[in-house]
PyMOL Python script that loads the backbone (N, CA, C, O; Angstrom):
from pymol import cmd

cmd.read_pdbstr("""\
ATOM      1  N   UNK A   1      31.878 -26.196-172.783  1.00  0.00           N
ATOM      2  CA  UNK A   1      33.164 -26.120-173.443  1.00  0.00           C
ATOM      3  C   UNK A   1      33.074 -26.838-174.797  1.00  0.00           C
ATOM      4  O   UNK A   1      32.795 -28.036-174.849  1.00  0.00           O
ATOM      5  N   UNK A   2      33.316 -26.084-175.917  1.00  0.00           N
ATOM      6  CA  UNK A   2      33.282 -27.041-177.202  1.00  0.00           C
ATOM      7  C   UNK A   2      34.996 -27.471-177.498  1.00  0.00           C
ATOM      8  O   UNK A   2      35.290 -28.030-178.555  1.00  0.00           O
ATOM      9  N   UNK A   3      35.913 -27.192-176.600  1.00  0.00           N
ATOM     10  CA  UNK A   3      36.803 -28.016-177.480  1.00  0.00           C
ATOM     11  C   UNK A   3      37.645 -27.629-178.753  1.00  0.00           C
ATOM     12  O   UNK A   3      38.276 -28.372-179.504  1.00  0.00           O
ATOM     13  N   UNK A   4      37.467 -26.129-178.794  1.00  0.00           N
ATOM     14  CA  UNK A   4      37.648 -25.326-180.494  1.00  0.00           C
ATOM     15  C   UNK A   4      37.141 -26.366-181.835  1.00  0.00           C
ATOM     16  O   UNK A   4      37.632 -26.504-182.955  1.00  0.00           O
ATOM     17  N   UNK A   5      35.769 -27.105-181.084  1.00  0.00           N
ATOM     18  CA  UNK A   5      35.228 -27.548-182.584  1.00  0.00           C
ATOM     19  C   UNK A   5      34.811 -26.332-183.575  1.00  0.00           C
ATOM     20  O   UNK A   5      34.525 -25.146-183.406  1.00  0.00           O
ATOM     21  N   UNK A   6      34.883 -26.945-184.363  1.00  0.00           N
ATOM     22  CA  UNK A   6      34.699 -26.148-185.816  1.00  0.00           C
ATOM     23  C   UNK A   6      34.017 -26.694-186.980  1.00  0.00           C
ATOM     24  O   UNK A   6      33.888 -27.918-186.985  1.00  0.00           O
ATOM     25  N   UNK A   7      33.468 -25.915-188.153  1.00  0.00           N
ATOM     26  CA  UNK A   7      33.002 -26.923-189.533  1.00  0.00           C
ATOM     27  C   UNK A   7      31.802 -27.447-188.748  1.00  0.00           C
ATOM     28  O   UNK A   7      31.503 -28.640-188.796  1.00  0.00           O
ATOM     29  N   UNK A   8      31.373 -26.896-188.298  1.00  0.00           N
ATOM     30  CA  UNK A   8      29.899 -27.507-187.760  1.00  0.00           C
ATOM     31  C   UNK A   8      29.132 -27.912-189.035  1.00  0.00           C
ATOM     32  O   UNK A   8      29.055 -27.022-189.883  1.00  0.00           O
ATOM     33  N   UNK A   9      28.604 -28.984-189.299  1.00  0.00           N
ATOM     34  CA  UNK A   9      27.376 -29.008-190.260  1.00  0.00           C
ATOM     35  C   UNK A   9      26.130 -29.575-190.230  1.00  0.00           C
ATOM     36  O   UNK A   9      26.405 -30.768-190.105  1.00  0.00           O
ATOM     37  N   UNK A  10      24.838 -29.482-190.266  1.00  0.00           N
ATOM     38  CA  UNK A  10      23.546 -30.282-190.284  1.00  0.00           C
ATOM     39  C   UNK A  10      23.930 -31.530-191.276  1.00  0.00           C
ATOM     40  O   UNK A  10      24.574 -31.608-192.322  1.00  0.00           O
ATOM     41  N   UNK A  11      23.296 -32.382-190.528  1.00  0.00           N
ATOM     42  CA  UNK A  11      22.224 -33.911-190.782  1.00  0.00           C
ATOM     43  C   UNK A  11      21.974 -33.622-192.569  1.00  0.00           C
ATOM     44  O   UNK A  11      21.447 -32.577-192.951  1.00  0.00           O
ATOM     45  N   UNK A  12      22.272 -34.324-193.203  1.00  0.00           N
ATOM     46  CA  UNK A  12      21.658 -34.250-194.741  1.00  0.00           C
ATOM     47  C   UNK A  12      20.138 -34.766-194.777  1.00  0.00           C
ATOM     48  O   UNK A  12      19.359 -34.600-195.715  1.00  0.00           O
ATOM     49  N   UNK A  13      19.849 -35.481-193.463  1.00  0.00           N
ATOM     50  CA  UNK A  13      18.857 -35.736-193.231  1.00  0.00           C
ATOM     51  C   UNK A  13      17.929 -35.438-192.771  1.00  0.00           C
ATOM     52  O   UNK A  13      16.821 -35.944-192.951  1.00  0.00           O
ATOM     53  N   UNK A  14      18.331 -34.197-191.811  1.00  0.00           N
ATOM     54  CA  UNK A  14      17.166 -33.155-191.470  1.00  0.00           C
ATOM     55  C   UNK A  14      16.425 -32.398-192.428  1.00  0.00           C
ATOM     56  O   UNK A  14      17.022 -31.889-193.376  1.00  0.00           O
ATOM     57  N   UNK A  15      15.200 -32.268-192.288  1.00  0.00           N
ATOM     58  CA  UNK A  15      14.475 -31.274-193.068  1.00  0.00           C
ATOM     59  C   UNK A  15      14.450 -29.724-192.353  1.00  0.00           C
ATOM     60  O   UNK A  15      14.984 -29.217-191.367  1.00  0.00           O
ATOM     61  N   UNK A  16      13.584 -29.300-193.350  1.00  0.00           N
ATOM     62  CA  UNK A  16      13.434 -27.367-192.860  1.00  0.00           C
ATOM     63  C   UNK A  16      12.760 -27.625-191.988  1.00  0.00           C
ATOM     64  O   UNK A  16      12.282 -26.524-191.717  1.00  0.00           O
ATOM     65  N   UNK A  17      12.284 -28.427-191.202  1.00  0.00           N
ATOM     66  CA  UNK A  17      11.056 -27.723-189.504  1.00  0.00           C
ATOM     67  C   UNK A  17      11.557 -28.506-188.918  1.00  0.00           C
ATOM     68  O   UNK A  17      11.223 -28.400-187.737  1.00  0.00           O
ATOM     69  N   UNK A  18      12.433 -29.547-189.136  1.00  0.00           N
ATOM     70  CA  UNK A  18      12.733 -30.463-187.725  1.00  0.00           C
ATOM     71  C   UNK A  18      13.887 -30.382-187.468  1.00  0.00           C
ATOM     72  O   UNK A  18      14.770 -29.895-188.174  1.00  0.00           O
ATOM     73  N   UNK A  19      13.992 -30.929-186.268  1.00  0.00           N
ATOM     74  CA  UNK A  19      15.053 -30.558-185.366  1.00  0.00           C
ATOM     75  C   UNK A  19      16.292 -32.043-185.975  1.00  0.00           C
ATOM     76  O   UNK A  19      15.800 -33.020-186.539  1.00  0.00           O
ATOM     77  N   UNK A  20      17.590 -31.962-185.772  1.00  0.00           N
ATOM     78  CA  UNK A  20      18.336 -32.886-185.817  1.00  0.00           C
ATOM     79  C   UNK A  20      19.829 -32.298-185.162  1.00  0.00           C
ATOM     80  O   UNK A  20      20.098 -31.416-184.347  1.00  0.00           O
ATOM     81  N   UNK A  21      20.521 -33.123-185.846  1.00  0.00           N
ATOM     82  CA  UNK A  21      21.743 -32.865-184.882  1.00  0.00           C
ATOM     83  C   UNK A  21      23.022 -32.477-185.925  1.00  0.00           C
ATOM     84  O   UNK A  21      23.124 -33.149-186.951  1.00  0.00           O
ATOM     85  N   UNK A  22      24.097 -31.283-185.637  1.00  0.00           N
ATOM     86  CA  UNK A  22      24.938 -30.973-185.907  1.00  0.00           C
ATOM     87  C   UNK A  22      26.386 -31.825-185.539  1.00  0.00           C
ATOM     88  O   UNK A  22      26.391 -32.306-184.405  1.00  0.00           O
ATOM     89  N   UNK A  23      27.226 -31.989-186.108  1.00  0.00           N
ATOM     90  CA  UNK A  23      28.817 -32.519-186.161  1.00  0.00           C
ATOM     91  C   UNK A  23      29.581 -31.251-186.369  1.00  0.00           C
ATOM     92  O   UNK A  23      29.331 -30.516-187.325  1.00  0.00           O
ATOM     93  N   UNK A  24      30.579 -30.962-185.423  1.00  0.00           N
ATOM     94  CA  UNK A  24      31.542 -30.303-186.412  1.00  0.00           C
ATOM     95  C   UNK A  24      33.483 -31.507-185.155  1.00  0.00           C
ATOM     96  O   UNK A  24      33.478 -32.611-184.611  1.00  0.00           O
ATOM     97  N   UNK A  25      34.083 -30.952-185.224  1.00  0.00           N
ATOM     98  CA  UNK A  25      35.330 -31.551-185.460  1.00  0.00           C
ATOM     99  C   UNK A  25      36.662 -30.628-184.986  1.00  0.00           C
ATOM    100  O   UNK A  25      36.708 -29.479-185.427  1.00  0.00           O
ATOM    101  N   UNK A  26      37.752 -31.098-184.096  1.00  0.00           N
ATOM    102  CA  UNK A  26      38.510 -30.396-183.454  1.00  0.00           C
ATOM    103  C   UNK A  26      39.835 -31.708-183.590  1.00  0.00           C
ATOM    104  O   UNK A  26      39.638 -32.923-183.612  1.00  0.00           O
ATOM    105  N   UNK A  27      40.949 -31.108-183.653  1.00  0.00           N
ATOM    106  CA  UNK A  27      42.260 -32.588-183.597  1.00  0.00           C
ATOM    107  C   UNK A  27      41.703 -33.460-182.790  1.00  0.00           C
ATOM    108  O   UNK A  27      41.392 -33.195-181.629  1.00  0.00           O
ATOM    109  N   UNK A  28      41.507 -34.762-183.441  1.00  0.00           N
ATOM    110  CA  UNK A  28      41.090 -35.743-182.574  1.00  0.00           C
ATOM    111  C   UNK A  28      39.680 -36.483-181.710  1.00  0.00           C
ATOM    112  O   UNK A  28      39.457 -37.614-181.278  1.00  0.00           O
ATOM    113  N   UNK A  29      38.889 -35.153-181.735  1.00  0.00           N
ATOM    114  CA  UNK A  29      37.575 -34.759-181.491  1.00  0.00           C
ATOM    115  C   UNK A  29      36.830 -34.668-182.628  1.00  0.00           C
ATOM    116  O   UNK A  29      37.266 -34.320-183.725  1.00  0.00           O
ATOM    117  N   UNK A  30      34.942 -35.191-182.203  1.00  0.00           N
ATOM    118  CA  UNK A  30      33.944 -35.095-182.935  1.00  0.00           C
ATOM    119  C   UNK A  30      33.025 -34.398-181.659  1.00  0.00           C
ATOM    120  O   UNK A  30      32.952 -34.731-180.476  1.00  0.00           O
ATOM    121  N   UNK A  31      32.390 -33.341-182.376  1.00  0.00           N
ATOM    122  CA  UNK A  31      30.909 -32.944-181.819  1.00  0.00           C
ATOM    123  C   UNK A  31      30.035 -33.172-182.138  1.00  0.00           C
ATOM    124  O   UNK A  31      29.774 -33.229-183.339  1.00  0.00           O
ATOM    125  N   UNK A  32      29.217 -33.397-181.237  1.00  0.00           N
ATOM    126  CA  UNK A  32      27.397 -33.562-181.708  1.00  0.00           C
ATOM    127  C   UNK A  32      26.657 -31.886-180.532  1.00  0.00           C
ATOM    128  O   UNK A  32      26.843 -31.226-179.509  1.00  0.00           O
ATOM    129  N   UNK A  33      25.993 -32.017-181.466  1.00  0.00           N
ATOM    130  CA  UNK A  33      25.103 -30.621-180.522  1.00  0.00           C
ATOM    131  C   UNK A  33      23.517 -30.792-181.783  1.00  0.00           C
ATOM    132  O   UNK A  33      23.369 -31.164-182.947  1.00  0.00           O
ATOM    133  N   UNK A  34      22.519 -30.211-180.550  1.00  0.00           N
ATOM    134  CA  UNK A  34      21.309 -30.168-181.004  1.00  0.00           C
ATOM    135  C   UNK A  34      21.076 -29.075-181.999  1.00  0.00           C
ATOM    136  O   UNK A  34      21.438 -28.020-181.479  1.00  0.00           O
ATOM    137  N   UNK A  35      20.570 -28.859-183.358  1.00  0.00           N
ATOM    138  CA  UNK A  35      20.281 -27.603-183.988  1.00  0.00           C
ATOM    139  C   UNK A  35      19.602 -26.450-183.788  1.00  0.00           C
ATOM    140  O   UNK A  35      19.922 -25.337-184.207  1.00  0.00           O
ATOM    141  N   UNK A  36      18.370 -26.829-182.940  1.00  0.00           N
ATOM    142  CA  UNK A  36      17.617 -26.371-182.130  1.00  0.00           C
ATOM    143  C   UNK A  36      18.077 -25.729-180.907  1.00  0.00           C
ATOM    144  O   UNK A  36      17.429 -24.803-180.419  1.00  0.00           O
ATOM    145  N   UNK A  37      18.937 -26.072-180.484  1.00  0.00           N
ATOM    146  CA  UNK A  37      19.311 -25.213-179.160  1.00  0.00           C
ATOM    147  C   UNK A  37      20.754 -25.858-178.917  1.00  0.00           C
ATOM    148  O   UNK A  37      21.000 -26.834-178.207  1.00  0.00           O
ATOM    149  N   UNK A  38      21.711 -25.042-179.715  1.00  0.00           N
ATOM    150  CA  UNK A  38      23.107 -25.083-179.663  1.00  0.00           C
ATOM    151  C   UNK A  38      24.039 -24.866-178.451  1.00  0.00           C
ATOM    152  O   UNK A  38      25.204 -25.166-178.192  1.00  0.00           O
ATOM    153  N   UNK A  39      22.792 -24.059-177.662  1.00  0.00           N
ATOM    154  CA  UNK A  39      23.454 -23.377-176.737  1.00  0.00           C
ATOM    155  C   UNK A  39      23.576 -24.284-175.207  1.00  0.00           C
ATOM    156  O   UNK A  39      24.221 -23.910-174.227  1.00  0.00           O
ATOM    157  N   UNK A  40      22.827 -25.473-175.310  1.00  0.00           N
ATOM    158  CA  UNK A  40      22.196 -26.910-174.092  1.00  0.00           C
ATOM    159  C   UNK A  40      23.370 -27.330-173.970  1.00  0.00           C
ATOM    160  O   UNK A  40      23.811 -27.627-172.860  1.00  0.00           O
ATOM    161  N   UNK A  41      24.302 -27.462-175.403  1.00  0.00           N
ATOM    162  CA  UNK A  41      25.510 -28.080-175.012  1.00  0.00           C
ATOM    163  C   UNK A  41      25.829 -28.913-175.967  1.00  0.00           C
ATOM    164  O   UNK A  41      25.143 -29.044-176.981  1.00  0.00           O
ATOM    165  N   UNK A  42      27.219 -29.748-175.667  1.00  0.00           N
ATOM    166  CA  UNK A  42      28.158 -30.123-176.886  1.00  0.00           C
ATOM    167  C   UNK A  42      28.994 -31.563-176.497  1.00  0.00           C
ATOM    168  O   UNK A  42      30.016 -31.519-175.812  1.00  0.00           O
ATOM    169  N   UNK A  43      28.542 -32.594-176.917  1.00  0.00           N
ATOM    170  CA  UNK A  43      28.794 -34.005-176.910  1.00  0.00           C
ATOM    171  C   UNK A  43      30.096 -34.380-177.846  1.00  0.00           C
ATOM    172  O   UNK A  43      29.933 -34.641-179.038  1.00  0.00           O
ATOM    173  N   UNK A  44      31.526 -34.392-177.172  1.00  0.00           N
ATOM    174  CA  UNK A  44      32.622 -34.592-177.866  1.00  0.00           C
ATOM    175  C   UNK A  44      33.050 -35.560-177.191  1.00  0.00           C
ATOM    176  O   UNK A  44      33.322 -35.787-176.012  1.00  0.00           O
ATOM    177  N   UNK A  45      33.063 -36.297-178.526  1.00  0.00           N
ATOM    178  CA  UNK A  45      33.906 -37.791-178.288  1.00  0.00           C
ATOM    179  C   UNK A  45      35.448 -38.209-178.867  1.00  0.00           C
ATOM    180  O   UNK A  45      36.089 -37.202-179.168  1.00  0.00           O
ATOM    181  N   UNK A  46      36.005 -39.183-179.036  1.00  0.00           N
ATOM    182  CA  UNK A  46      37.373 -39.281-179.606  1.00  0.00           C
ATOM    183  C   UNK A  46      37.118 -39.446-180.733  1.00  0.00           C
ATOM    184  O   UNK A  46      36.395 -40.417-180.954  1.00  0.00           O
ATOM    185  N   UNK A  47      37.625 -38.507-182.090  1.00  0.00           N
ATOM    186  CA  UNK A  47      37.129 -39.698-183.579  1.00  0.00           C
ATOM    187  C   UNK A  47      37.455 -40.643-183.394  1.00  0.00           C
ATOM    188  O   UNK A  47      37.934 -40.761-184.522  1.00  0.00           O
ATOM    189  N   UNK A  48      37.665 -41.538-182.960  1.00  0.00           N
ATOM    190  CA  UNK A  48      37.791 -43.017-183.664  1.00  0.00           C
ATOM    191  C   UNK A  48      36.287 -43.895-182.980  1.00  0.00           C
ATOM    192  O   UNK A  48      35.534 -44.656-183.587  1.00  0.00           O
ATOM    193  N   UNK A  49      36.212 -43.364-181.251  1.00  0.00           N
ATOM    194  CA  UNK A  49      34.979 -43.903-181.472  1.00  0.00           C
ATOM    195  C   UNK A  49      33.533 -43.267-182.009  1.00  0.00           C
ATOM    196  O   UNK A  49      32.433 -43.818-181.956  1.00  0.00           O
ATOM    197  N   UNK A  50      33.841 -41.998-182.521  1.00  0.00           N
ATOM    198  CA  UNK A  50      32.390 -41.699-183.617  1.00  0.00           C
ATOM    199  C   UNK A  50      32.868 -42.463-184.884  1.00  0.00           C
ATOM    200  O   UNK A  50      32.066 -42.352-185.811  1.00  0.00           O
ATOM    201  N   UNK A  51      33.850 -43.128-185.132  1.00  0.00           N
ATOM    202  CA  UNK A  51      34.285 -43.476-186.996  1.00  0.00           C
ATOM    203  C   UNK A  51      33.580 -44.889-186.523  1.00  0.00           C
ATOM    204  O   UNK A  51      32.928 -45.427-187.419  1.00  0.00           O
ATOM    205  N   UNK A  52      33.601 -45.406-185.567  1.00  0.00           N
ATOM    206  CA  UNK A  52      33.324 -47.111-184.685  1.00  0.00           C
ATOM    207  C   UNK A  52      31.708 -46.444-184.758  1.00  0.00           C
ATOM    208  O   UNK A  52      31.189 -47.124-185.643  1.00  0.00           O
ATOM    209  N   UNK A  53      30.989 -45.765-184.422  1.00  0.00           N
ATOM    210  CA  UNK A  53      29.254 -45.369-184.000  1.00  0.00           C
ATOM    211  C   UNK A  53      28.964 -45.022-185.250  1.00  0.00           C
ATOM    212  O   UNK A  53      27.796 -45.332-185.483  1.00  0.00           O
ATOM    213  N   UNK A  54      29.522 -44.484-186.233  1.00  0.00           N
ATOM    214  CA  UNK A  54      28.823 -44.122-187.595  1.00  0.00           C
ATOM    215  C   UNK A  54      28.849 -45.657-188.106  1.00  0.00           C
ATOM    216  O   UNK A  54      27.786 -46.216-188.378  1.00  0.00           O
ATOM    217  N   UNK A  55      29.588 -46.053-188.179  1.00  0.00           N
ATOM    218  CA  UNK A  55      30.278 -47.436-189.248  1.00  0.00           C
ATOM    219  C   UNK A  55      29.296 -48.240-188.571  1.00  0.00           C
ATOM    220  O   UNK A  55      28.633 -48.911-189.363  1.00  0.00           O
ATOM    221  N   UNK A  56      28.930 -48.418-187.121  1.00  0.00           N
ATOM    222  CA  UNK A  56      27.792 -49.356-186.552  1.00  0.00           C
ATOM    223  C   UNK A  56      26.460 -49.095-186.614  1.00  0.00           C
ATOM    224  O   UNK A  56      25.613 -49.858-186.147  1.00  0.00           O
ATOM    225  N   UNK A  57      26.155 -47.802-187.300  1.00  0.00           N
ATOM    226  CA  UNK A  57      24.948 -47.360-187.685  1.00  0.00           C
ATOM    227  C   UNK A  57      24.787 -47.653-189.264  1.00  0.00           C
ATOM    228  O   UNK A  57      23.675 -47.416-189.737  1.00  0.00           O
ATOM    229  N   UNK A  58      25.314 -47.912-189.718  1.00  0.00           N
ATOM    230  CA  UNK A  58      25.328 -47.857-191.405  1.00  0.00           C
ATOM    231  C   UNK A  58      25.436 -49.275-191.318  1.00  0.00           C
ATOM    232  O   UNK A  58      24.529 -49.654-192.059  1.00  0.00           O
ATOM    233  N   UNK A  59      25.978 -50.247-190.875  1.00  0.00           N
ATOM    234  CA  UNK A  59      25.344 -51.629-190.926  1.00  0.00           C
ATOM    235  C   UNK A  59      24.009 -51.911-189.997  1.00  0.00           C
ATOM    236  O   UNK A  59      23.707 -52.965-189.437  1.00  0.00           O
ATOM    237  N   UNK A  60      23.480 -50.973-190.000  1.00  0.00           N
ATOM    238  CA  UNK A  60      22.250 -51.643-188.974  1.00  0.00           C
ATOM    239  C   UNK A  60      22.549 -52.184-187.804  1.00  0.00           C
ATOM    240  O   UNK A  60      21.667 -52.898-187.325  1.00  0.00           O
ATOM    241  N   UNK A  61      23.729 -52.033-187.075  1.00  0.00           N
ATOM    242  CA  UNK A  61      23.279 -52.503-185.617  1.00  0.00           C
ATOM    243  C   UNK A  61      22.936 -52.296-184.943  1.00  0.00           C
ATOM    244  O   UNK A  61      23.354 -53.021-184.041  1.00  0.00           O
ATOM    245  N   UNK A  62      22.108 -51.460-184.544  1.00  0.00           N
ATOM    246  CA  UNK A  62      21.273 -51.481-183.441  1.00  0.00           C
ATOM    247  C   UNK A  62      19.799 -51.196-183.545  1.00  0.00           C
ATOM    248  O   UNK A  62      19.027 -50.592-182.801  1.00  0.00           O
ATOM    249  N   UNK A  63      19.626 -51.893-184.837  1.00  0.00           N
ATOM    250  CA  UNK A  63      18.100 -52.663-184.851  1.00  0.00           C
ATOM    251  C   UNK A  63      17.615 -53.529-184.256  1.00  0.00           C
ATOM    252  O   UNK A  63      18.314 -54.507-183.990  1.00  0.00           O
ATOM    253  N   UNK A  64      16.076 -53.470-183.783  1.00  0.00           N
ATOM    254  CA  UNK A  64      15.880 -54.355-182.596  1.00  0.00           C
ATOM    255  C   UNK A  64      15.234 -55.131-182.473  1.00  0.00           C
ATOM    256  O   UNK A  64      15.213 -55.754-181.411  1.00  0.00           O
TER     257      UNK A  64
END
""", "prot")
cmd.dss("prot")
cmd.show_as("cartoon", "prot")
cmd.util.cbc("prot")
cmd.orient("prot")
C-alpha cells in the first residue's frame, strides 16, 4: 500500500549504476522505497518524524 504517495524523487546522491533510495510524500506522510525494485515495497512514516531523521542525519548523529 503506498498511501497515494506521490512526487517520488531519487537521492541527489545516487549515481547512474547504483542503487539508492526514492522519497515521494502524501498529507502527512513520507515514503522511502528502493530504486531498484520499487515494487519490494514502501516505508511511510509521519513527516515530522522523517523532518526529526533528516535533521539527525545532517548533524552527524549517528556516527560511530
Amino acid at each position: 500500500m503506498t498511501h497515494g504517495l506521490s512526487g517520488w524523487r531519487k537521492s541527489t546522491y545516487s549515481g547512474a549504476n547504483t542503487g539508492c533510495v526514492e522519497v515521494g510524500s502524501a498529507p502527512g506522510l513520507v515514503g522511502v522505497r528502493d530504486t531498484k525494485d520499487r515494487d519490494s515495497g514502501t516505508l511511510a512514516v509521519p513527516r515530522e518524524a522523517w523532518t526529526r531523521f533528516v535533521a539527525a542525519v545532517k548533524t552527524d548523529r549517528f556516527r560511530g
